[in-house]
N, C-alpha and C positions, 0 to 999 in steps of 0.2 A: 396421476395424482394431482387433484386440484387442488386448491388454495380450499386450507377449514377454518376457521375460525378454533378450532381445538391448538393447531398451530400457536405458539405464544409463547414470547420471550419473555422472563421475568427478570428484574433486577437480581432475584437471588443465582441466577445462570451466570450473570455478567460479573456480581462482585464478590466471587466464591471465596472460602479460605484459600484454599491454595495459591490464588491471587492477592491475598493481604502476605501470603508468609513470602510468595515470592519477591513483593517489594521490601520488605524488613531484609532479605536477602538483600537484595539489590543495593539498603541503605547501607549495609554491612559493610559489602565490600570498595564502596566509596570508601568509607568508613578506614578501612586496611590499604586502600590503596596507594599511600607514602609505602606504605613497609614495602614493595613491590616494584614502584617506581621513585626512580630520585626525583621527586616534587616537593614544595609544601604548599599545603592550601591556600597561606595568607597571597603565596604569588598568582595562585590562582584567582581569588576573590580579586585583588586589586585587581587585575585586567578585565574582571569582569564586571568592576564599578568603573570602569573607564570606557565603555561604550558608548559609540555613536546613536544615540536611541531612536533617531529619524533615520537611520540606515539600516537599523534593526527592524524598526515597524515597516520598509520594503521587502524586507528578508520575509516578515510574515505576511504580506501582503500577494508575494509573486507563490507563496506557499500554497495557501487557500486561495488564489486564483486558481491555481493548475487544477482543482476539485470542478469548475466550470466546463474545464477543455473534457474534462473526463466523463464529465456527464455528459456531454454533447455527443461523444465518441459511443457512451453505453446504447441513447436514446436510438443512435444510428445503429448498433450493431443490432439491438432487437427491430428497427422497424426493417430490415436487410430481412429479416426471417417470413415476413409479411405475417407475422401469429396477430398481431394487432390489427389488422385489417379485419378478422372476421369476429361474426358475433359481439357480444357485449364486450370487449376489448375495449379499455382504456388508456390512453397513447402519454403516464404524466409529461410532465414539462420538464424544460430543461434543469429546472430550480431543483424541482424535485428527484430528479433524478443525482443532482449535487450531495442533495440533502440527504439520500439514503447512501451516498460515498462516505460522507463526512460521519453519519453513524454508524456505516460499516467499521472505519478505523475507530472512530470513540472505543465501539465495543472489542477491534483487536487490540487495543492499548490499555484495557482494566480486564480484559480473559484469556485463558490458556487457549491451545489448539486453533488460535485464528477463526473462533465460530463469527466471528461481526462478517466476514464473506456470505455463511449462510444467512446473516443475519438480514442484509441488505437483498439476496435473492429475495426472502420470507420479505422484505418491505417492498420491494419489485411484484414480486406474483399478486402479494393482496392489494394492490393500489390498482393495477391493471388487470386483474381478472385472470388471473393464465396459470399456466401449469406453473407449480414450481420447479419441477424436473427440467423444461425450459429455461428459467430463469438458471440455472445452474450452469447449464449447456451452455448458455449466451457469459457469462464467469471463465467459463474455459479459454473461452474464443476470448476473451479480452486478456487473459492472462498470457497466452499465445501471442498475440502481438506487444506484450508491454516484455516480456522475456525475449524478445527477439530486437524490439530496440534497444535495450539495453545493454544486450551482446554486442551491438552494433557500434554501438557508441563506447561503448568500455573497450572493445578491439581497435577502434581507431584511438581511443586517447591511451590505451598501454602500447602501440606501436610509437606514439609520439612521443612517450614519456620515455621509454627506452633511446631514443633518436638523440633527446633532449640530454640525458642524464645517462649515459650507458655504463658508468662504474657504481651507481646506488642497487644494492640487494635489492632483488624484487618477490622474495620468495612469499610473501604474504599474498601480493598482486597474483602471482600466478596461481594461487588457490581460488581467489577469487573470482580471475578469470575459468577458472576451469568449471565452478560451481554454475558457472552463468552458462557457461559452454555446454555442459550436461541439462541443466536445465532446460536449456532451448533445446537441445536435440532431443529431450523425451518428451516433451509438450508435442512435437513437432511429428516427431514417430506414434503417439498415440490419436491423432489427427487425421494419420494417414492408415492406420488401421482401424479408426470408425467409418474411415471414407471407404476403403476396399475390400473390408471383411463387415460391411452391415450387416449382411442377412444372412451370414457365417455367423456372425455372434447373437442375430436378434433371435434365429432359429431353435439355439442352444438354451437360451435363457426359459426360464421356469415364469410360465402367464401372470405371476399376478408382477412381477419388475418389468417385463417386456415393455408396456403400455411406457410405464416411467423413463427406460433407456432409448424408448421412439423418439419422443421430447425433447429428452437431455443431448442426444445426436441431433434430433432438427434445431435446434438451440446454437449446440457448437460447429457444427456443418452449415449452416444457410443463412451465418451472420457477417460471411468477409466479403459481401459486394460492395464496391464504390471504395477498394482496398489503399487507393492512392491518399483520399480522403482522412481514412480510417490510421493510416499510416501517420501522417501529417498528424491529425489531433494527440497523438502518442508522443509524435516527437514535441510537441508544443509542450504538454503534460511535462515531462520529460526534463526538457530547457527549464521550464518555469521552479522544477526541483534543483537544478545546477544552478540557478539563480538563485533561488535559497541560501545557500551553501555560499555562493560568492559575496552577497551582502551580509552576513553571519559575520566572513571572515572582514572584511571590509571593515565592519561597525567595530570588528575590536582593535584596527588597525595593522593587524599583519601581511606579509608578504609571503604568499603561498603561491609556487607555478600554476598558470592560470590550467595547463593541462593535468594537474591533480586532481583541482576541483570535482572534474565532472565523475574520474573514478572513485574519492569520496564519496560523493550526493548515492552514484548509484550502489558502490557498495553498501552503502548504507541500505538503500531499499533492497537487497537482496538477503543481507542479511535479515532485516523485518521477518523474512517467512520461518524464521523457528521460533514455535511456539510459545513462545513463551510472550505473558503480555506486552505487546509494543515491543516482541523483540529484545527486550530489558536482555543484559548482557552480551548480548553477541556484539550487538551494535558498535554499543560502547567502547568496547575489545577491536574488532576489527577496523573501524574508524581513525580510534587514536593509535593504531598500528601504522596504518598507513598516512598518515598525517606526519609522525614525529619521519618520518623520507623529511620532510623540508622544516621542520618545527621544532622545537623546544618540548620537552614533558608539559609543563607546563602551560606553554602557549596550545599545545594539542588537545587538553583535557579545558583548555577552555573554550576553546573550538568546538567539542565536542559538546561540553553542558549547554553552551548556548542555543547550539543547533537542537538540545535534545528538548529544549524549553517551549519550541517551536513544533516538530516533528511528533512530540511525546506527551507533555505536557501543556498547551496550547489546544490542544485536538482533544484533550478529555476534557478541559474546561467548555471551551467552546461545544464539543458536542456535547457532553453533559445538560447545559444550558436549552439545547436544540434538543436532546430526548427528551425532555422533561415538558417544554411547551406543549411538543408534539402529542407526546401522551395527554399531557393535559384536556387539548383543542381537541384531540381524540373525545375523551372523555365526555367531557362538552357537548360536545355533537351526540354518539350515542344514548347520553341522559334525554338530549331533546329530542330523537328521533323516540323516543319508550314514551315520551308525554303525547 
């Protein structure tokens, strides 16, 4: 299934009702949430007009860096497949391949069911010429290794939190580690059953998906070479998110165990994958869960908004800003290629 031009994302996919009622949701229960937790907002606001605002614009700076590492790491796993080597194949650039990251999340942070992944394949395939079912495959394989650093690194900092702090409840932490735990081990098991049962499964399949699921398998099977490499830009990606999270807390002056931080940052991105836009709710929820371990209600929920200012709200301005050029310069061009 190649790239058609029938393929086409509209704004009305991206900013659906369901997505307006889920944020009036979302205002809601900001909204209710004194009656819930012992806070008041006024303690919240003032800590959060008392930020360091040159240690916050690092916080976003190490944020949208990490969108660079990530590209560099995607550009590598498709050229690993050599599909860009043949025929009218085109290889984008490092920028570009940022820039369809950075509209991937735009679009999962204003739509339900995390379509901005398909969205960013659909920007991959038509830029380079190539199957989208590829482009999918090669989604997989990155999502396999960003699940598997992250197991990695949340397993060493819950055994050093425990080490550190061995009479705080952890029963939140162990959910999370377990979510991660499972996660990686079925990314990891279904990897290893495209690998050993290829032509047990491509056999069974009905002609006209076969052609799609060749793709999709050569996509996510012939993208881990140069694995040391590939490993490395993940963990960079990675760090550059724990660094978010530490100048966040920094810029409002708190003192958080430096080994929180990193199981913060990443529960937060595992939480991200339910559907719901940007994650709205979960995030929030399990965040300031594991936050008030060292924090205040209050000190946690400003931790949290600040970071979500950044993670949440940041990434829809800014990509908003970057869809709209894009389309634009699109535009543009196809008007002058019709004269």
């Amino acid at each position: 299934m190649s790239f058609n031009n029938k393929h086409n994302f509209s704004w009305m996919r991206i900013l659906s009702v369901p997505t307006l009622i889920v944020l009036i949701v979302v205002i809601g229960i900001f909204a209710l949430l004194p009656l819930v937790i012992d806070f008041q907002w006024e303690d919240t606001f003032l800590r959060l007009s008392d930020i360091n605002v040159w240690v916050y614009v690092v916080a976003m700076f190490s944020y949208f860096a990490s969108f660079v590492f990530r590209g560099i790491r995607w550009r590598l796993l498709a050229e690993n497949t050599g599909e860009l080597e043949l025929g009218n194949q085109i290889t984008p650039s490092i920028f570009q391949f940022s820039m369809f990251i950075l509209l991937g999340w735009f679009v999962n942070s204003v739509a339900w069911m995390r379509i901005g992944d398909a969205y960013r394949a659909y920007l991959f395939s038509r830029k380079s010429r190539t199957d989208i079912s590829w482009s999918f495959g090669i989604l997989l394989a990155e999502r396999v290794l960003d699940t598997m650093v992250v197991f990695g690194i949340l397993a060493i900092s819950f055994l050093f939190l425990i080490w550190q702090r061995s009479s705080t409840d952890y029963q939140l932490l162990k959910y999370i580690f377990s979510i991660a735990f499972l996660m990686t081990l079925f990314l990891i098991m279904v990897l290893i059953l495209m690998r050993f049962f290829r032509n047990f499964i491509q056999t069974r399949l009905p002609s006209k998906i076969k052609q799609f699921y060749f793709q999709f398998q050569k996509g996510a099977l012939s993208s881990f070479k140069k694995i040391y490499l590939l490993v490395l830009l993940s963990c960079i990606g990675w760090l550059l998110e724990i660094m978010r999270l530490y100048f966040v807390v920094v810029s409002l002056g708190f003192e958080v165990p430096l080994i929180l931080i990193p199981i913060v940052a990443l529960s937060h991105a595992l939480l991200s994958v339910v559907p719901t836009p940007g994650g709205i709710g979960a995030v929030e929820a399990g965040t300031i869960g594991i936050l008030l371990i060292a924090l205040s209600n209050a000190d946690a929920i400003s931790v949290v908004l600040l970071d979500r200012s950044i993670t949440f709200l940041a990434v829809i301005i800014v990509g908003a800003i970057v869809f709209v050029i894009r389309n634009f310069y699109e535009f543009q061009n196809s008007s002058s290629r019709k004269l």
